[in-house]
N, C-alpha and C positions, 0 to 999 in steps of 0.2 A: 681761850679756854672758858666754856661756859661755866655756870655751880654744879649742873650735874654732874660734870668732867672732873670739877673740884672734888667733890662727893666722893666719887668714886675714887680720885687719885689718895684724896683721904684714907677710904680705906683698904685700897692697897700698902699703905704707907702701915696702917695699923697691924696687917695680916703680918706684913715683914719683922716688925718687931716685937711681934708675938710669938713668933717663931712661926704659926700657922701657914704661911706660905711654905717652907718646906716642910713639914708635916704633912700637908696636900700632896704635896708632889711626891713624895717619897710613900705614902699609901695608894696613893694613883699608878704607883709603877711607874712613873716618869723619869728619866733622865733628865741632866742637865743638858744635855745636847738637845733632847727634845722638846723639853721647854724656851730654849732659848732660841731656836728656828721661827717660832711664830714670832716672836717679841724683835727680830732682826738682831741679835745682841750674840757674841758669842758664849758658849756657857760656864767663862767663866766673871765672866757681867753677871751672872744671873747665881754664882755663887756667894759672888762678893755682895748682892745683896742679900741675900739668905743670913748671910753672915755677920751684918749688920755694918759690912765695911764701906760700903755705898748707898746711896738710893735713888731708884728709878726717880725720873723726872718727864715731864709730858706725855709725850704720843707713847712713848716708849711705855712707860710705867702704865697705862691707858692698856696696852695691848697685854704684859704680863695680870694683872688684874683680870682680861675677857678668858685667859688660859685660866687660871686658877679657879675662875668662877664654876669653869666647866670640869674640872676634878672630881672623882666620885674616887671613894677609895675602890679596889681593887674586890672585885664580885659583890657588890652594893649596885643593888638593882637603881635602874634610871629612874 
């Protein structure tokens, strides 16, 4: 893993314990099902980090991070 990889896994790490990754997603319209298809994880991987019961690690956590980035809430123009 490079620093930028760090970087980023950084602040996936911050957005989860901010709560702000489920915020995202839950104004996105997103499911746990649908978030967790890109991330290869089943959705309830992707609760229990919401939740603060887990946390993503590597490629994984890499991939949840490029989903969230792309979040807009729900008729918030691109």
């Amino acid at each position: 893993m490079n620093i930028r990889e760090l970087e980023r896994l950084a602040d996936v790490r911050r957005l989860i314990a901010s709560g702000e990754a489920k915020q995202r997603r839950i104004l996105a319209g997103f499911s746990l099902s649908e978030v967790a298809g890109p991330c290869n994880v089943g959705p309830q991987t992707v609760w229990r980090w919401e939740e603060g019961i887990r946390i993503p690690r590597g490629q994984t956590a890499l991939r949840y991070g490029q989903v969230l980035a792309m979040m807009q809430p729900i008729g918030e123009a691109s």
